[in-house]
N, C-alpha and C positions, 0 to 999 in steps of 0.2 A: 185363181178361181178354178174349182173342180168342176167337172159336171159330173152331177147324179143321176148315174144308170140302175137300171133295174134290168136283169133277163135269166131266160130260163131256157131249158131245153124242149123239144116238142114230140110227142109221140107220133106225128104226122109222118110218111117216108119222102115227105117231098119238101121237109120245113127241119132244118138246122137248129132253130133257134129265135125266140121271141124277147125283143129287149125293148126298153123305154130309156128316155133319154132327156136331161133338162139343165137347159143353163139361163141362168140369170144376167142382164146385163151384156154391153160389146165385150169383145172378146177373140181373141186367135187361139184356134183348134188345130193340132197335130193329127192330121187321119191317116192310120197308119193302113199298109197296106192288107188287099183281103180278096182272096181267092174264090169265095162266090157272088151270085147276084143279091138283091133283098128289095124288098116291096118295104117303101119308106111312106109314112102321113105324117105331116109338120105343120105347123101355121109360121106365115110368114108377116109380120105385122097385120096379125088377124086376120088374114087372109091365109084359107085352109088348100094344102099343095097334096099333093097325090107323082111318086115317081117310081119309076123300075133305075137301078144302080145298080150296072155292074161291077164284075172283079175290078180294083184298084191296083195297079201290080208297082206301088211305090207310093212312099211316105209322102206326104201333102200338107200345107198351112191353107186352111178356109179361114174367112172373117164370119165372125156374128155378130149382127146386130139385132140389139132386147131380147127381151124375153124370148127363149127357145124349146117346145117341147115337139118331141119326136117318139113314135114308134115304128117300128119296125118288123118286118118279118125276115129272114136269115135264110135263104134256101139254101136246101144241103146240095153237095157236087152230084151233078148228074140231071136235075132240074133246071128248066127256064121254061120262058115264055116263050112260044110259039110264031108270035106275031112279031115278036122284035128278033130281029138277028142278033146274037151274040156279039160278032166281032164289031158291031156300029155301038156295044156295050164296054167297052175295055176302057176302061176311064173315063165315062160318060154315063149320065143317065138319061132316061125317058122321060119326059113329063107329062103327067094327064090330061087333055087339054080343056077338059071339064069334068071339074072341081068342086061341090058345095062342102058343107058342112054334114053331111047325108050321106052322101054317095059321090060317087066317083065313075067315070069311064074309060075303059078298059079294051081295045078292040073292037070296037065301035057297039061293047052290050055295057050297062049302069050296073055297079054293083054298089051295094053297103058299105059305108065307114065300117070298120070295125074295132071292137074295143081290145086289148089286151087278152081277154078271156075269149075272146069271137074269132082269133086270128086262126085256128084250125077249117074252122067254118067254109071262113072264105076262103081258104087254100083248096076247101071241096068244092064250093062253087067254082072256082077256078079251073080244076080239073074237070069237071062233069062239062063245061063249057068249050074244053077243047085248048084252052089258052094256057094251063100249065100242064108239062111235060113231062115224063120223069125215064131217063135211059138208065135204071137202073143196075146195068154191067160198070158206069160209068162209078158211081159211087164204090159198087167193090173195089177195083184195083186200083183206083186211090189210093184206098185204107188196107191194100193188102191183097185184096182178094185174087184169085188165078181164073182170068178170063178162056172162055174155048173159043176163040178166035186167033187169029195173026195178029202179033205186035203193031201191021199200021193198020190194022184196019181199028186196034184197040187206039191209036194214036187220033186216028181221025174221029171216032166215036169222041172220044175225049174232048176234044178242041171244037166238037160240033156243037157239045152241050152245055161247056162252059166257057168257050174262048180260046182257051189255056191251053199249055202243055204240059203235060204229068211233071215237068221237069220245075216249070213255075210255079205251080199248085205247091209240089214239094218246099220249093225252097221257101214261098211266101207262109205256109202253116209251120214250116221248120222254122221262120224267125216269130213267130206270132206264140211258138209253145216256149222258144230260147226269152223272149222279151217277161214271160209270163213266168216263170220260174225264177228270171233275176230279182223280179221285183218280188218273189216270196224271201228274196235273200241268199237264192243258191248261190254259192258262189260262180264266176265264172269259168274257171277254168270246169269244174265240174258239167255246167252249162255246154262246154265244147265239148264232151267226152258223149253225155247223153243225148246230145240231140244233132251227132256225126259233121262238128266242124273242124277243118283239117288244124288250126290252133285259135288261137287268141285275136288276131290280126281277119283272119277270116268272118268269124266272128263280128267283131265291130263292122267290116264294110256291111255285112248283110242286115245287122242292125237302122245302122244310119240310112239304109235303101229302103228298107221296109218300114220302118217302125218310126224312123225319124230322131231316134234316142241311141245315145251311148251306155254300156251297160252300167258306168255309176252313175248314170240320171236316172237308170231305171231303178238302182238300187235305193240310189238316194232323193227321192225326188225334191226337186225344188219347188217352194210354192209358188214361184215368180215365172215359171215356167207356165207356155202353150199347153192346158188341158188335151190328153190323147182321148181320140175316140175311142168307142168300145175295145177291152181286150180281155180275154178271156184264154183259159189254156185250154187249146185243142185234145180231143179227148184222146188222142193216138198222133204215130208220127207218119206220115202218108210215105207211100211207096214210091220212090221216084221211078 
């Protein structure tokens, strides 16, 4: 069984990435690992869930049971919430603790369900609110950029905003672009070359940590196989 995603990119500076998500039926999901937070709305046997998910920094089997739809919001590195601590996020999520079908809350303000086309929206009420955050130096040197500060005080900036260490961020988006390329077919060894793994053997361990998959499950998928959650090729390879 596959699940059927939909997502897109966001012109928001505080939003990664907007995806939808639906399965049919029980089921085991491979969630492979993932270096930022995301604002998650699901129903859980018709009963509508509201959570904050943080970074996952390794591959995981969830069960589903019926009918499953989800959307998501994908915040980019450098973004969170205010009111939740990151580190009480590192494999774990928040839950809202009030729920409808309507709305949702939030640090103790109601905000709007939102639909797919509405997820910018609420990312502005969010901010105008005070409750999402954005260190933007944090997102530069990620993806490259050269900070004017000291190395920890960059270190500490980093791990304040999304848990992480430059160093994990690195290697979880390095297996997430390596997982994304095998399954276009790259070959592997080429897969080691571009995306800086010292061979083949290196490779697969960082696979099977992150992602949950060997590179010919990814090349070849099996239909009998645990559907992977979202994966997408990251648009660059982050700076370690």
């Amino acid at each position: 069984m596959a699940i059927e995603t939909t997502h897109r990119e966001s012109d928001s500076r505080y939003v990664s990435r907007v995806w939808t998500g639906r399965i049919e039926g029980a089921a085991r999901m491979t969630s492979i690992a993932t270096s930022t937070s995301e604002l998650v709305f699901w129903s859980d046997a018709g009963v509508p869930r509201v959570s904050v998910r943080g970074p996952e920094t390794a591959a995981s089997t969830a069960d589903i049971v019926g009918d499953s739809e989800t959307f998501g919001i994908t915040l980019a590195h450098g973004t969170s919430m205010a009111p939740l601590p990151n580190s009480a996020l590192i494999d774990n999520q928040w839950d809202s603790p009030n729920v409808t079908a309507r709305g949702f809350v939030l640090a103790g303000e109601e905000f709007e369900v939102p639909g797919v086309d509405d997820a910018e929206a609420l990312v502005d009420r969010l901010v105008r609110a005070g409750i999402l955050v954005r260190d933007p130096m944090v997102e530069d040197v990620v993806w490259g950029g050269i900070a004017r500060v000291g190395t920890r005080s960059v270190q500490r900036r980093v791990a304040a905003a999304t848990g992480l260490t430059q160093g994990a961020i690195r290697q979880i988006e390095r297996a997430r672009l390596a997982a994304a390329l095998l399954e276009e077919g790259t070959p592997a060894l080429e897969v080691v070359h571009r995306c800086g793994y010292f061979d083949q053997p290196h490779l697969a361990r960082s696979l099977q940590r992150f992602i949950g998959r060997t590179a010919t499950q990814l090349q070849r998928p099996d239909a009998s196989a645990h559907p992977l959650s979202l994966l997408y090729k990251p648009r660059a390879l982050p700076d370690s």
